[in-house]
C-alpha positions, 0 to 999 in steps of 0.5 A, a space after each residue: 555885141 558881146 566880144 570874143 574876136 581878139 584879147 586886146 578889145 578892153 582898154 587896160 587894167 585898172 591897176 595899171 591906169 590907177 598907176 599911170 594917173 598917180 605918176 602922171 605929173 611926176 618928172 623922169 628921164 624919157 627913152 626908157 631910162 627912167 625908174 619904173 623901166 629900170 625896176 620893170 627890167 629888174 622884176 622880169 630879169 629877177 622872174 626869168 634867173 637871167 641878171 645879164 638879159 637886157 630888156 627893153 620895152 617897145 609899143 608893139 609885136 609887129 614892131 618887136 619881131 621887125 626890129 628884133 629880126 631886123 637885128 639878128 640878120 645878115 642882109 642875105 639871111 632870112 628866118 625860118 617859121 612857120 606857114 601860119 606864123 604871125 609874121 609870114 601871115 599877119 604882118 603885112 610883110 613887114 618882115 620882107 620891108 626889112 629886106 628879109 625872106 620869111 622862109 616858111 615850112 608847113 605847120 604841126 598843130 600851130 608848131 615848128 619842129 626841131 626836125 623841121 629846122 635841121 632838114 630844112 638847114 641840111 637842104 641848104 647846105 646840100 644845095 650846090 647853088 646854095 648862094 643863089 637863095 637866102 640863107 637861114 639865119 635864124 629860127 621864129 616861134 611863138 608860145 602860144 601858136 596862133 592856134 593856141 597850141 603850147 610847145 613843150 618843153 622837151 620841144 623847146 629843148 630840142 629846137 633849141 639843141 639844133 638851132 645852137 648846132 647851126 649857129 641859128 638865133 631860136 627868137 620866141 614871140 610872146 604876144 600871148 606869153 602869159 595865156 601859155 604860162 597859165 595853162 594848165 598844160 603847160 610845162 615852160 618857165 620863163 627862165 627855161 626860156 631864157 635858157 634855151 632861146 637867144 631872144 624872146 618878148 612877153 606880151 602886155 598888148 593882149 594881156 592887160 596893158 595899154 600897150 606894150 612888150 618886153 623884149 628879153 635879149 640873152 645873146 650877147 651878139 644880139 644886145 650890141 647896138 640894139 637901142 639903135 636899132 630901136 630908135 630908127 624903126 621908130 620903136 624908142 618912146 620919148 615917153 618910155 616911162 608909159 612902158 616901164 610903168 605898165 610892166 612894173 604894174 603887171 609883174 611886181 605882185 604876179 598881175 600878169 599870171 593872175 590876169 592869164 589865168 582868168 582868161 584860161 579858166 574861162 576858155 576852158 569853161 567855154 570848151 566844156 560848153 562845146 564837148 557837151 554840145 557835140 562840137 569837135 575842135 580842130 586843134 586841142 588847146 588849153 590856151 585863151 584860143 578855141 577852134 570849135 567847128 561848127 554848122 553854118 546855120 549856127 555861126 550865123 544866128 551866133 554872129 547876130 549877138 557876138 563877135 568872132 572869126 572865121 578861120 577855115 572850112 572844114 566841109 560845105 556845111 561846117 567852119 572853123 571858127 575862133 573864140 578868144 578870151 581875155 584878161 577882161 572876159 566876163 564868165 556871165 558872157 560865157 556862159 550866155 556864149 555857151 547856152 546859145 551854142 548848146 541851143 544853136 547847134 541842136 537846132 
């Protein structure tokens, strides 16, 4: 079975395991105080222009965006994203265990909009029974959506502007940072994300780590007390340096852009595939995510060599499905992906 349900289905980059054995023995302080997460922090503070972000390294992005948010809110707020945001959709309500709402509104292509936030702040605010319903008290995003799409960053600049004139946190999860950054669309720098939001994390987890995410506080509010935090929702790693060590592996020689790029550049060999074969997508992308609709006959005869995930139905004879790259995808396993779409469909 060849694979192209998710981006973390390989274990990690050999650099990064040929690293982790060489310091194997080597003695350091444990809770993330060590060197490799000292010089990790200073690489990704050095890479976004932010010398006073604090940085701090978790196992996971469900454990990121629960302590994160956790973090930010007061007991009567909740964070505003959107209906197909990872939180309100993939996170098994952990995000409600806290004992905050994820207030939803409907998604444009993956995004949220800045007018989307301001309306949404103006009705609260509006309402006459306001303290009867949760608060906003923050903003969720993710770049890249989980449909791929990237925001731009005239976007990001006006999320940012509304959510400032309200005083609401704009916290960005990064899972497949690095797949954005890539693109060959893309129009974010890391540091115009340290600029224009509060709090935000880049992925190691889906891009060439073991495990791992860095989360990249800027506002001073948010940096108070959050190593509590950490430590009691079982976030702080005795063995931190299993962290600093793989973040310094992937951004001391620019690893991690080259890694995304890779999995770029196969995604988009595997869309070239697609126009030529006649199958449209349901959203455009230049990310490691594809949504190509297909016919139900040619999705099963697919699933027979590979691994993939439905994601709707567009009519009795056609889905959407999903096909993921990686750091580690293989191009000859594209383009064998891309001749058997091309026969599949034309059948």
């Amino acid at each position: 079975m060849i694979r192209f349900y998710c981006d973390y289905a390989e274990g990690a980059h050999p650099a990064i395991l040929e690293k982790l054995a060489q310091t194997n023995l080597e003695q350091t302080e444990g809770y993330g105080e060590d060197h490799f997460c000292q010089e990790a922090r200073a690489h990704i503070q050095t890479l976004c222009e932010a010398p006073q972000a604090d940085v701090h390294f978790l196992v996971g992005g469900t454990q990121a965006n629960l302590t994160v948010i956790a973090a930010t809110l007061r007991p009567h707020e909740g964070v505003i994203a959107t209906d197909t945001a990872h939180i309100s959709s993939h996170e098994t309500g952990s995000i409600e265990a806290t004992g905050h709402k994820v207030l939803t509104v409907p998604n444009e292509d993956g995004k949220l909009t800045a007018a989307q936030v301001e309306a949404y702040w103006a009705a609260h605010q509006a309402d006459e029974t306001k303290e009867h319903t949760v608060k906003p008290g923050m903003v969720y995003i993710s770049n890249p959506t989980e449909l791929g799409t990237l925001y731009t960053l005239e976007e990001l600049e006006a999320l940012s502007a509304v959510c400032r004139s309200h005083g609401l946190p704009l916290y960005l999860d990064g899972a497949r940072l690095g797949y954005g950054l890539a693109a060959e669309d893309n129009t974010l720098t890391l540091p115009d994300l340290a600029r224009l939001c509060d709090v935000f994390y880049i992925g190691g987890t889906k891009q060439g780590a073991l495990f791992g995410e860095a989360v990249v506080i800027l506002q001073p509010r948010l940096k108070e007390d959050f190593r509590y935090l950490i430590k009691q929702r079982g976030g702080m790693l005795a063995k931190g340096r299993l962290l600093g060590i793989q973040f310094l592996t992937l951004f001391e020689d620019g690893l991690y852009l080259r890694l995304a790029r890779h999995a770029d550049e196969l995604a988009d060999l595997l869309r070239e595939g697609l126009e030529k074969a006649g199958c449209p997508l349901l959203v455009h992308s230049r990310t490691n995510l594809i949504f190509p609709v297909l016919p139900d006959k040619a999705i099963e005869k697919l699933k027979e060599k590979y691994s993939f995930s439905h994601y709707q139905r567009v009519d009795e004879n056609h889905c959407a499905v999903r096909f993921c790259t990686s750091w580690a995808t293989k191009r000859e396993h594209v383009e064998a992906l891309v001749a058997d779409l091309q026969r599949e469909v034309k059948e």
